[in-house]
Backbone of each chain as ProteinMPNN parsed JSONL, in Angstrom:
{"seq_chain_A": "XXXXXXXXXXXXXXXXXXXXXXXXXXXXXXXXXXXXXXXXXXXXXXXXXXXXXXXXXXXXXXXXXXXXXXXXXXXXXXXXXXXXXXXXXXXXXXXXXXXXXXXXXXXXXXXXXXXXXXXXXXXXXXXXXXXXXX", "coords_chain_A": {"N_chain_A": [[94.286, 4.538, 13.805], [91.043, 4.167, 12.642], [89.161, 1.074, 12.161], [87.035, 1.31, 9.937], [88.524, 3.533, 8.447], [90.382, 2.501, 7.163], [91.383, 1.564, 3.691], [90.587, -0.862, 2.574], [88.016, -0.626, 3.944], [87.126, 1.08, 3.104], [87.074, 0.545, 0.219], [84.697, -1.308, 0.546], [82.225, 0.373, 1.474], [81.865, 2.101, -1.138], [79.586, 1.84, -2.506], [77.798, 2.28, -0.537], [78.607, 5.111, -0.084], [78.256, 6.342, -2.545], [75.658, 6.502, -3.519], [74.874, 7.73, -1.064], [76.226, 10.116, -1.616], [74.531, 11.544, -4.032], [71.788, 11.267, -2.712], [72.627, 13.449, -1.295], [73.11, 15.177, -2.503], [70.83, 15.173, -4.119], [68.789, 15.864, -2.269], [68.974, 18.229, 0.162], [70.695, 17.287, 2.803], [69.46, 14.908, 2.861], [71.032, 12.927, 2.551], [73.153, 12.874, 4.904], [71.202, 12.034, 6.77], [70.017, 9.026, 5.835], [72.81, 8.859, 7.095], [72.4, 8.703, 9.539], [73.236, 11.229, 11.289], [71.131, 12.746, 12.452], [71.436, 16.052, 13.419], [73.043, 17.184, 11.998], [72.111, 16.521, 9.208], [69.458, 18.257, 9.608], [70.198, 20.873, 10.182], [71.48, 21.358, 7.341], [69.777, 20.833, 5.21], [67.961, 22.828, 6.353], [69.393, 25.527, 5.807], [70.443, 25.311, 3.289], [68.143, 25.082, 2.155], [66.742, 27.839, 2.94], [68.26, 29.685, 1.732], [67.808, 29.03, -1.185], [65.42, 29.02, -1.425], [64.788, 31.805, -0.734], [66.709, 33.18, -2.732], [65.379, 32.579, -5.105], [62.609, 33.644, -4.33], [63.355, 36.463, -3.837], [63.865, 36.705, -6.877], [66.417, 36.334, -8.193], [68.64, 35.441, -10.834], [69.036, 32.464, -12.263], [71.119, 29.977, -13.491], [71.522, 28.726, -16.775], [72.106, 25.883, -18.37], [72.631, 26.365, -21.372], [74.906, 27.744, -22.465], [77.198, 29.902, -23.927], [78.852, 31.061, -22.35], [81.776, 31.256, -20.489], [81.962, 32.246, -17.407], [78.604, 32.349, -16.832], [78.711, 29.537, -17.389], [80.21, 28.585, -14.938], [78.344, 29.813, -13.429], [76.108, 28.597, -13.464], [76.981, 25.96, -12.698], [77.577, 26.034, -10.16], [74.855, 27.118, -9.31], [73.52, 24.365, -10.142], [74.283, 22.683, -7.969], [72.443, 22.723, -5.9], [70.825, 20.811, -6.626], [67.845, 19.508, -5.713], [66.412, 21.526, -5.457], [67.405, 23.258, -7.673], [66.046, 22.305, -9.855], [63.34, 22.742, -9.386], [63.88, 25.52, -9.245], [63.611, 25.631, -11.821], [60.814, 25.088, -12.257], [59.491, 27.051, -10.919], [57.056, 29.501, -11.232], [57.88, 32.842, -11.444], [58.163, 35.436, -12.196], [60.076, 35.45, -13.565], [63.62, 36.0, -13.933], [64.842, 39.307, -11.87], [67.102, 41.422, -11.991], [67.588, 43.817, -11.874], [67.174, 45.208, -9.984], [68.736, 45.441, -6.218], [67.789, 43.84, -5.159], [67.22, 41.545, -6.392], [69.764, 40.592, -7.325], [70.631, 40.17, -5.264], [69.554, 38.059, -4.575], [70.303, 36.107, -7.276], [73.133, 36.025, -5.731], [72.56, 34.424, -3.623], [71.094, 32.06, -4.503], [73.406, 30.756, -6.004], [75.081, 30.445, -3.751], [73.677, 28.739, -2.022], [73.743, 26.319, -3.902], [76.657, 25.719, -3.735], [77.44, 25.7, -1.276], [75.279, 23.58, -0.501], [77.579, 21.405, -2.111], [79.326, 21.573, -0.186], [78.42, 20.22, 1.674], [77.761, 17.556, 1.018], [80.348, 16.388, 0.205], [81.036, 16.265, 2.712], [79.133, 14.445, 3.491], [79.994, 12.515, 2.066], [82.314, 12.088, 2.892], [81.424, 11.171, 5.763], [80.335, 8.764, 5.103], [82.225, 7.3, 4.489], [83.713, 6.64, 6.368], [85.855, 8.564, 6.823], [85.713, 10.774, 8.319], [83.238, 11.262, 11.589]], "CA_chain_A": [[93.317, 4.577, 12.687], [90.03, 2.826, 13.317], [88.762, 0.04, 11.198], [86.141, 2.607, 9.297], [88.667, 4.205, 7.764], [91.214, 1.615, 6.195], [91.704, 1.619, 2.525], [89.655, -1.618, 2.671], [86.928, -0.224, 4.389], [86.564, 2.628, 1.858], [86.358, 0.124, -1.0], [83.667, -1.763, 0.883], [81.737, 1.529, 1.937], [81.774, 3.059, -1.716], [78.245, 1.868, -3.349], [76.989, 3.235, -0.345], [78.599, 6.756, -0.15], [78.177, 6.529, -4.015], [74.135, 6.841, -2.785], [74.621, 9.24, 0.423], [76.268, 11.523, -2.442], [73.711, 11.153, -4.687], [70.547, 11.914, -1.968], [72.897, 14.655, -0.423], [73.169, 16.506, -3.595], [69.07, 15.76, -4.884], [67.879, 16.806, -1.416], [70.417, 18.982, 0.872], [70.928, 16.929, 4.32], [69.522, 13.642, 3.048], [73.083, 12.174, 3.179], [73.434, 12.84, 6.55], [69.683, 11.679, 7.28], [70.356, 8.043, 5.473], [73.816, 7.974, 7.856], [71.6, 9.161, 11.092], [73.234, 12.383, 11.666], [69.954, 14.338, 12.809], [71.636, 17.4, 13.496], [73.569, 18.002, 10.539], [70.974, 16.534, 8.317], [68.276, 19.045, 9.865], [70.775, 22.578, 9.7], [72.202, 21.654, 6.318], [68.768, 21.036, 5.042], [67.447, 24.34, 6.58], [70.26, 26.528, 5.788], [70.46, 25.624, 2.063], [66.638, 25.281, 1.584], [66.573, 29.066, 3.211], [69.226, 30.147, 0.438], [67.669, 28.301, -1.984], [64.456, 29.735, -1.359], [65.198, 33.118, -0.808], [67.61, 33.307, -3.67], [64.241, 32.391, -5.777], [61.506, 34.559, -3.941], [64.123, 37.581, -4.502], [64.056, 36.658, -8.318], [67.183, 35.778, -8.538], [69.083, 34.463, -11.568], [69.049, 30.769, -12.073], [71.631, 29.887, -14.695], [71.197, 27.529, -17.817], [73.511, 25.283, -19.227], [72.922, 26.336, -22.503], [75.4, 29.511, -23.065], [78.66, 29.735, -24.49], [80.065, 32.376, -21.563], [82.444, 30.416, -19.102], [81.082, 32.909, -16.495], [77.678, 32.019, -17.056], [79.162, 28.221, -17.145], [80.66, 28.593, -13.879], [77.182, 30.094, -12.733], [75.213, 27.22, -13.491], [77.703, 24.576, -11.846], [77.437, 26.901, -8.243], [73.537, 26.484, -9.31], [73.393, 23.022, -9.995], [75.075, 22.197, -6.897], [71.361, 22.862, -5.4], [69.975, 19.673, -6.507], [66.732, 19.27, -6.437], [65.911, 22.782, -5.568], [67.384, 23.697, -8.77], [64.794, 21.547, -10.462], [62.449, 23.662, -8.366], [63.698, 26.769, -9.715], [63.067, 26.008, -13.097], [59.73, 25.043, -12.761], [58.553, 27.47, -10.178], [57.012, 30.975, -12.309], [58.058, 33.911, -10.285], [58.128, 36.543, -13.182], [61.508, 35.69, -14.419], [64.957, 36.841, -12.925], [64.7, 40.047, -11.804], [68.422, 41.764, -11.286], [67.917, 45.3, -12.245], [67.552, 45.865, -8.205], [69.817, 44.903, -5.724], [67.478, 41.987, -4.121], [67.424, 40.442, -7.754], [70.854, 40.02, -7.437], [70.738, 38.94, -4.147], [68.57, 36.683, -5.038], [70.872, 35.416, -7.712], [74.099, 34.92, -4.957], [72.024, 33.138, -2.485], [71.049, 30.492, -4.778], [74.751, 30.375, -6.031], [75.489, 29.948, -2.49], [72.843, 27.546, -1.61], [74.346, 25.55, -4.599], [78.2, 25.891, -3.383], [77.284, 24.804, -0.111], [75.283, 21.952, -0.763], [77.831, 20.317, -2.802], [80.237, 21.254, 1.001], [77.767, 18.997, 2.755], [77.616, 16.519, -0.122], [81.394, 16.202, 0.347], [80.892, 16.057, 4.174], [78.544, 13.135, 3.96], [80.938, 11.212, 2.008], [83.558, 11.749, 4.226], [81.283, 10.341, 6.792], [79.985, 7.766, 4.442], [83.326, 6.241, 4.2], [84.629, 6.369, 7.843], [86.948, 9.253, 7.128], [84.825, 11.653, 9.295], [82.513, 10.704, 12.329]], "C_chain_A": [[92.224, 3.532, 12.922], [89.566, 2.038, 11.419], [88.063, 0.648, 9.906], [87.04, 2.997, 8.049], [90.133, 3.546, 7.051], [90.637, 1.364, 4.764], [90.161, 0.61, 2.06], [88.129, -1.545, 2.557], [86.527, 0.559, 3.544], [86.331, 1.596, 0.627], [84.611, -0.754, -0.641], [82.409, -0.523, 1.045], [81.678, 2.603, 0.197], [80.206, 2.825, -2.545], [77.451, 2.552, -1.996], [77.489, 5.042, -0.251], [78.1, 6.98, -1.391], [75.966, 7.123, -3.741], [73.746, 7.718, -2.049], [74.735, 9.979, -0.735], [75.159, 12.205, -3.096], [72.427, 11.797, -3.871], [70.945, 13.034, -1.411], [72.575, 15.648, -1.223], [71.632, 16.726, -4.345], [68.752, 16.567, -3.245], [68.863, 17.127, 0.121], [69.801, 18.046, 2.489], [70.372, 15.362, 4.309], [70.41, 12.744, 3.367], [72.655, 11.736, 4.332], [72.073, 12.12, 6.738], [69.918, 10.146, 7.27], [71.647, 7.492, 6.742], [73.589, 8.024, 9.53], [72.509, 9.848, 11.843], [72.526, 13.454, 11.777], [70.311, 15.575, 12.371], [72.014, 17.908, 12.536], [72.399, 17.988, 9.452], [69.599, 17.829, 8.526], [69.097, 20.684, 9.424], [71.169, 22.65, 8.173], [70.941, 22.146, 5.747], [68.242, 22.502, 5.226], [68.11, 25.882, 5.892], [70.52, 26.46, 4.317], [68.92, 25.671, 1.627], [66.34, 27.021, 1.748], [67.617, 30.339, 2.129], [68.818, 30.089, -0.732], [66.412, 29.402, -2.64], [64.47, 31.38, -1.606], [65.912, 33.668, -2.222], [66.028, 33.521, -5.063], [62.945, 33.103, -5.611], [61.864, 36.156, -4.292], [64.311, 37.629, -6.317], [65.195, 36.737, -8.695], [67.465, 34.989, -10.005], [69.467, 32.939, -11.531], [69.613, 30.536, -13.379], [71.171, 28.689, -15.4], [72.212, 26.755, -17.984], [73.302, 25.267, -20.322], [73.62, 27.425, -22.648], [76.667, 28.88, -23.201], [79.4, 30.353, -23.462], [80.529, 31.28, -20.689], [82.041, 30.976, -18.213], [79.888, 32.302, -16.001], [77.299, 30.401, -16.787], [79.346, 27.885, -15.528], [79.35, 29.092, -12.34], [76.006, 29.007, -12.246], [75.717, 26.096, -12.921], [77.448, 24.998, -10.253], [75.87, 26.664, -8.128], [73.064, 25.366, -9.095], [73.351, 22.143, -8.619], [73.748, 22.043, -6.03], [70.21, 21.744, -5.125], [68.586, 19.327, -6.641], [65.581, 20.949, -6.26], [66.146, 23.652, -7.167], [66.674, 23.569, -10.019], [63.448, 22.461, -10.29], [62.333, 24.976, -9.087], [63.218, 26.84, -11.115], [61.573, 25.568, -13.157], [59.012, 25.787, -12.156], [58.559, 29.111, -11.184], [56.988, 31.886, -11.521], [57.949, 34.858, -10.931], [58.978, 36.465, -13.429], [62.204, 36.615, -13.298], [64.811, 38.529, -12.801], [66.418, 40.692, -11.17], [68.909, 43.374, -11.981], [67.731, 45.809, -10.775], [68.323, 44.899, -7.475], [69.036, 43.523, -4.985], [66.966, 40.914, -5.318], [68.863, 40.147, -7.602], [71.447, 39.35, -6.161], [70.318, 37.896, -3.998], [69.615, 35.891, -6.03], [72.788, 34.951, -7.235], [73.919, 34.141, -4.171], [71.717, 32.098, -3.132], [72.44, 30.376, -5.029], [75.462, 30.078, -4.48], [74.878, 28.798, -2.339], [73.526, 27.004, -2.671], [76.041, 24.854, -3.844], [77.999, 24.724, -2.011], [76.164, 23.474, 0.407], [76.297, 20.738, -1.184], [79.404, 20.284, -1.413], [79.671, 20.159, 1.53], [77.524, 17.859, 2.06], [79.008, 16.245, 0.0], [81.476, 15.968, 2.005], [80.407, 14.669, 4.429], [78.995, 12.106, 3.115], [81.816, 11.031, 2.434], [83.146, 11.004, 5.209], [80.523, 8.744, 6.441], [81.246, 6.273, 4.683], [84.582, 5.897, 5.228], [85.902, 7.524, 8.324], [86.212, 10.801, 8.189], [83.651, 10.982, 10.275], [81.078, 11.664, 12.027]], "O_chain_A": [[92.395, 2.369, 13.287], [89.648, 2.353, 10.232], [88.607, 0.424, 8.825], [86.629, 2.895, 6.894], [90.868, 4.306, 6.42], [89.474, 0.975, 4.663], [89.128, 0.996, 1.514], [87.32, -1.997, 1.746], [85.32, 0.624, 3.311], [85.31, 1.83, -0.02], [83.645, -0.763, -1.404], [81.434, -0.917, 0.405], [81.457, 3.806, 0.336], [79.777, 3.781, -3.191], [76.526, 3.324, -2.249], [76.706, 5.986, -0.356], [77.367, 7.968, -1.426], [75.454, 8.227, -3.929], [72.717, 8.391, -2.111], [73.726, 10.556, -1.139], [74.847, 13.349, -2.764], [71.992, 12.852, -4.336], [70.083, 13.793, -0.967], [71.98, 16.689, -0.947], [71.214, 17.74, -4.903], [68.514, 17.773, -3.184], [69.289, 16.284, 0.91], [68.719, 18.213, 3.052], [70.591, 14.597, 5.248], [70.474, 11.958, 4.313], [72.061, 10.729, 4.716], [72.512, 10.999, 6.997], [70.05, 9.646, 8.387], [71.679, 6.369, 7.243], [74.289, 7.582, 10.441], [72.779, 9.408, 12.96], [72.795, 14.618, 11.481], [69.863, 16.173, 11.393], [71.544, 18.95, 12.08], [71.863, 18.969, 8.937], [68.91, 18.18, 7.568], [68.671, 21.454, 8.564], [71.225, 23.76, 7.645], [70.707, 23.35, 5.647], [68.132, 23.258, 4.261], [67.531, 26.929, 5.6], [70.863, 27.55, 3.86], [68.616, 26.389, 0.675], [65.764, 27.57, 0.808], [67.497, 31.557, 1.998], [69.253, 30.916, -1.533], [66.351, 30.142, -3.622], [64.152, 31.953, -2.649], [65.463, 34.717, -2.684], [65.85, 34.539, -5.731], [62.19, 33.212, -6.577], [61.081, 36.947, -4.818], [64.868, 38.57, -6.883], [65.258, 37.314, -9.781], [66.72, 34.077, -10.364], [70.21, 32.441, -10.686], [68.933, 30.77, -14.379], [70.557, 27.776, -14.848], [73.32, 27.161, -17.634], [73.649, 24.203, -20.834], [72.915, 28.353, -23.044], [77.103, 27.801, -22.799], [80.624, 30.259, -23.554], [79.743, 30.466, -20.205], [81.341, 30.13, -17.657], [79.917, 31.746, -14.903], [76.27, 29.951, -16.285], [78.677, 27.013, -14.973], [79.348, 28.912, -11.122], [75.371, 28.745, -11.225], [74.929, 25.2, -12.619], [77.159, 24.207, -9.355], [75.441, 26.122, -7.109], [72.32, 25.118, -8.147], [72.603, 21.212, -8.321], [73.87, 21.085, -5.265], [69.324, 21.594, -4.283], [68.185, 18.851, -7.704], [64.498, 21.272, -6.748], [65.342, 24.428, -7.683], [66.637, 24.359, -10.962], [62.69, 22.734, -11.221], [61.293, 25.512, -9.469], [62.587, 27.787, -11.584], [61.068, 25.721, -14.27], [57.814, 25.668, -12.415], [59.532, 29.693, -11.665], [56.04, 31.895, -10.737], [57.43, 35.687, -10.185], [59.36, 37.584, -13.772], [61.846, 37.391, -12.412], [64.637, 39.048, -13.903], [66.815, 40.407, -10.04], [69.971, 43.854, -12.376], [68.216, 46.904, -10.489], [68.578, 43.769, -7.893], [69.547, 42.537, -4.455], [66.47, 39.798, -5.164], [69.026, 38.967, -7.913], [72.287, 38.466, -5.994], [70.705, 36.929, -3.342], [69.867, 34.791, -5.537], [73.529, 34.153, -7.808], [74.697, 33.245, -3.844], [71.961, 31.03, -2.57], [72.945, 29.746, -4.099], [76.47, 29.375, -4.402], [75.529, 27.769, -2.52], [74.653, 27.329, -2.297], [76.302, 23.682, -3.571], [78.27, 23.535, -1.843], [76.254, 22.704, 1.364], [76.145, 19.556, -0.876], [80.293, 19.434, -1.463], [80.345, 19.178, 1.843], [76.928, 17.019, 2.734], [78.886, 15.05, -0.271], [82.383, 15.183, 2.279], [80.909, 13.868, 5.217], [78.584, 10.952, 3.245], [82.326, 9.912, 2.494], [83.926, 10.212, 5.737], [80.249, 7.857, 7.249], [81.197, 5.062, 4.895], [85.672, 5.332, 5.14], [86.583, 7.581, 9.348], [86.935, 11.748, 8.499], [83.045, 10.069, 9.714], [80.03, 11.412, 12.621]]}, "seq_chain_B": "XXXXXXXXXXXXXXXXXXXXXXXXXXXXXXXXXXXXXXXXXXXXXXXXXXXXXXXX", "coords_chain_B": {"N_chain_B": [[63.885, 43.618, 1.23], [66.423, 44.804, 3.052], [70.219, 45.559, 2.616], [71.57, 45.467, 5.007], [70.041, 43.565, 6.157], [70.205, 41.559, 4.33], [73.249, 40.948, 4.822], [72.651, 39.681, 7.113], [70.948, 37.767, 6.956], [72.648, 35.945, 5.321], [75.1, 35.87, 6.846], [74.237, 34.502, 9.205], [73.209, 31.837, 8.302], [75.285, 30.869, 6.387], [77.587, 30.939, 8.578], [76.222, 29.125, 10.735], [75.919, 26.904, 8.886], [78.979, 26.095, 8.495], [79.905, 25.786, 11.286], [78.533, 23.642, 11.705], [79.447, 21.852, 10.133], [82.144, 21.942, 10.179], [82.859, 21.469, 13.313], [82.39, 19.326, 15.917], [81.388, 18.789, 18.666], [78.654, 20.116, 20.084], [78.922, 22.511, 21.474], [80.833, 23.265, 20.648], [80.281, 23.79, 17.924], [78.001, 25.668, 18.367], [80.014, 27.79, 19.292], [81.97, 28.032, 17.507], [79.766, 28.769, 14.792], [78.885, 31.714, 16.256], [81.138, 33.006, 16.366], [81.93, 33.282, 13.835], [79.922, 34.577, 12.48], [79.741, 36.469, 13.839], [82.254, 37.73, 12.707], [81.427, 37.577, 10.028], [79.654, 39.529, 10.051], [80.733, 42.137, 11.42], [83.151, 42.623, 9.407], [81.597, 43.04, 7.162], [80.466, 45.194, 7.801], [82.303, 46.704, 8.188], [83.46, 47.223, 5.802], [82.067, 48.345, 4.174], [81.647, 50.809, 5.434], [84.466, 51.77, 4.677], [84.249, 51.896, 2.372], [82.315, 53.522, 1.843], [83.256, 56.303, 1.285], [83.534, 56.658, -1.411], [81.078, 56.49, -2.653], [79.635, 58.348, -2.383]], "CA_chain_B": [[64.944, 43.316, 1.679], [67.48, 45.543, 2.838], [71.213, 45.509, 2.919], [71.901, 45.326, 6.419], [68.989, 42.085, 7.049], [70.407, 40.391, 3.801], [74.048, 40.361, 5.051], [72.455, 38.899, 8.968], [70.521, 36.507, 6.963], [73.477, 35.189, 4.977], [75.79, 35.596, 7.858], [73.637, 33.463, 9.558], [72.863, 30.753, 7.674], [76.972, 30.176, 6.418], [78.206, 30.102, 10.214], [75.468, 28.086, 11.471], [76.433, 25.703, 8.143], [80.481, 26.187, 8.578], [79.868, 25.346, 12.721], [78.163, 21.96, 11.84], [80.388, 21.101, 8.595], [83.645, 21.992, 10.565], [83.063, 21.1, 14.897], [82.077, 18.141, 16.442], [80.488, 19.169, 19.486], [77.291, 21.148, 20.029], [79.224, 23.485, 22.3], [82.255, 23.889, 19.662], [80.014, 24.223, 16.688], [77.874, 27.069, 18.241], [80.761, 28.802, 19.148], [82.193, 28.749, 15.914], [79.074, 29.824, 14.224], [78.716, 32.998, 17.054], [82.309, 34.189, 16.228], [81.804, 33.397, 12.486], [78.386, 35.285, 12.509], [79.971, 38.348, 14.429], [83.119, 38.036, 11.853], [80.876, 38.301, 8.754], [79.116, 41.058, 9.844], [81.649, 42.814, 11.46], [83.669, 42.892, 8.316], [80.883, 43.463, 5.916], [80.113, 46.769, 8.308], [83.524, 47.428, 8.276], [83.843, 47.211, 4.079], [80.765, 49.3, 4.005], [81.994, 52.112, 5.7], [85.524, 52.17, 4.103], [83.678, 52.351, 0.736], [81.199, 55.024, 2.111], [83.435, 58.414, 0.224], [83.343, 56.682, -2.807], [79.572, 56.631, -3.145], [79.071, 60.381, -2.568]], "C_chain_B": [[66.249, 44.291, 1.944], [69.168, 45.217, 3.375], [71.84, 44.542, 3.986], [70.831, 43.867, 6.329], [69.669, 41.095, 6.012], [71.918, 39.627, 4.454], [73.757, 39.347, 6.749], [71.741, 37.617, 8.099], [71.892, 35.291, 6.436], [74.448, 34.569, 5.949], [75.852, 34.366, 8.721], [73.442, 32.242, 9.434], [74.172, 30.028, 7.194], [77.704, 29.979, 7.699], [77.306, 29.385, 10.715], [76.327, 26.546, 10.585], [78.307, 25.461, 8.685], [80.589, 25.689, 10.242], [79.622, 23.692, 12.045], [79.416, 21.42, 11.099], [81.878, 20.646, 9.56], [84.15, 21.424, 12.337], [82.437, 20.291, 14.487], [80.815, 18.344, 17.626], [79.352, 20.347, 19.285], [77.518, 22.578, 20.49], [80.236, 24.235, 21.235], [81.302, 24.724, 18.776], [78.596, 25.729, 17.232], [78.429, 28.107, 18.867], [81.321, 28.896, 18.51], [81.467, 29.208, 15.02], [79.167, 31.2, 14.586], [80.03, 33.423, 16.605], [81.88, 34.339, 14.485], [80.911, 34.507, 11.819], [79.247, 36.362, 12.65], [81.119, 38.837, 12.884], [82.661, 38.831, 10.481], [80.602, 39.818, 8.716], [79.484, 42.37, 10.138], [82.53, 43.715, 10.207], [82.898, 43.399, 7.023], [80.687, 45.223, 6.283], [81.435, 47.833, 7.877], [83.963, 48.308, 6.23], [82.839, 48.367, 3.919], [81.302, 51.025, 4.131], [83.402, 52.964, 5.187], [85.507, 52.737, 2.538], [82.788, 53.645, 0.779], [81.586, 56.654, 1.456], [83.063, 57.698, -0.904], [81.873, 56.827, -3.781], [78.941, 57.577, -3.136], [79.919, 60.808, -3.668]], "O_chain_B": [[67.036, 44.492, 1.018], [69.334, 44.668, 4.465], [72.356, 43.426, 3.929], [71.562, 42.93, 6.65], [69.837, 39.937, 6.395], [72.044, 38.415, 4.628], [74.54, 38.564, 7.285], [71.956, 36.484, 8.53], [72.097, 34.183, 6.932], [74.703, 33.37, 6.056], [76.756, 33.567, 8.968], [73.486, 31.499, 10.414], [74.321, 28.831, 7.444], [78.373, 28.965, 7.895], [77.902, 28.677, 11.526], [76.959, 25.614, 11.083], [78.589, 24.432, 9.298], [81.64, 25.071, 10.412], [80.475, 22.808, 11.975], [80.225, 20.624, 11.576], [82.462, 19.566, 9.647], [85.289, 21.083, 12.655], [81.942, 20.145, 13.37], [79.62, 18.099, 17.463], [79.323, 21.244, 18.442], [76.829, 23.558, 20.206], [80.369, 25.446, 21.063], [81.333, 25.954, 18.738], [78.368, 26.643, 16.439], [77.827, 29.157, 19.094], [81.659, 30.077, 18.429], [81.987, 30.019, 14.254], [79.447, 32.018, 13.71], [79.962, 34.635, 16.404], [81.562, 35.424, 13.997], [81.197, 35.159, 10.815], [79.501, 37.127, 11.719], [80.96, 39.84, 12.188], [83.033, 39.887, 9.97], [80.937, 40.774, 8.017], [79.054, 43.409, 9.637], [82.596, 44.935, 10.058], [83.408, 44.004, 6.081], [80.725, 46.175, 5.504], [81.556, 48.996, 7.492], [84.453, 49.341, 5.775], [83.259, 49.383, 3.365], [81.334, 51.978, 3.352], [83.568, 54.184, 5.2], [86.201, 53.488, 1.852], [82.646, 54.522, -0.072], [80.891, 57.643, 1.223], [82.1, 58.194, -1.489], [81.652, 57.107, -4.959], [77.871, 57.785, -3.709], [79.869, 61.969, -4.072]]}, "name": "protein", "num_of_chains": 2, "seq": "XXXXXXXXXXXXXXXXXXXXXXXXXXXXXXXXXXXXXXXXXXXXXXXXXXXXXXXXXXXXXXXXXXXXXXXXXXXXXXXXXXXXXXXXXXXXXXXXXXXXXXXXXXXXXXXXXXXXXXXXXXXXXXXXXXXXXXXXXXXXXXXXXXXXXXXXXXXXXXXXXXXXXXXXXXXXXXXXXXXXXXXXXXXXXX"}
């Protein structure tokens, strides 16, 4: 077990993962960027911004957190997860969700993806925040 | 957008992510995207066509 990743080390190492998390989840691959993992930082980045995007150019649903449906609940947490793109979506005017055709609703699983898998690489870069991943 | 380009873009874009997230090397992680990639779309073709009576 290397030094990195003793108990120790993780309490020393948590104001900054507490931060990687934090920039991973406003802007997808900062994390990694802050811990100078280029590569990851550049594909995560790309690969949820291209989800993100897409999900939003397709008119996609972008949930609220004001509804009573747990569904709907559970929509908006897979959203959220997006960060600062989700910020994005609510202020960018596209004509409203469109999901009476099928690339409105593709539009509204690609951002739920792009959400999901931001908050993988947001869990990635505190693993490597805190020595338990290289 | 049709069908077929959305599942290559998604495909795409979750094994490229699932390569980095999950290998180490450059060599590992784009050969676990390339199988991942083929897997998706493999299987999405495959679902497609098993569903294909029910839609006539």
């Amino acid at each position: 077990m290397s030094a990195a990743a003793t108990p120790a080390a993780d309490q020393a190492n948590l104001p900054l993962a507490a931060g990687v998390v934090f920039a991973s989840w406003l802007v997808p691959g900062l994390g990694h960027l802050l811990l100078r993992r280029w590569g990851r930082a550049v594909v995560f980045f790309l690969c949820v911004a291209a989800l993100a995007v897409a999900g939003i150019l397709l008119r996609g649903h972008v949930f609220s957190p004001k509804t009573d449906d747990a569904f709907e609940m559970l929509g908006f947490l897979a959203d959220f997860g997006a960060g600062g793109f989700y910020f994005l979506s609510r202020v960018y005017e596209n004509g409203g969700p469109d999901v009476s055709v099928a690339a409105g609703d593709y539009g509204t699983r690609f951002f739920a993806t792009a959400g999901v898998l931001n908050l993988l690489c947001t869990l990635d870069a505190f693993d490597t925040a805190t020595g338990k991943k290289g | 957008m049709t069908h077929f380009l959305a599942i290559l873009f998604f495909a795409l874009v979750i094994s490229l992510s699932f390569g980095f997230l999950t290998k180490r090397t450059l060599r590992d992680r784009l050969r676990y995207a390339l199988l991942t990639f083929l897997g998706f779309v493999l299987i999405a073709v495959a679902i497609g066509w098993l569903l294909y009576p029910l839609s006539r």
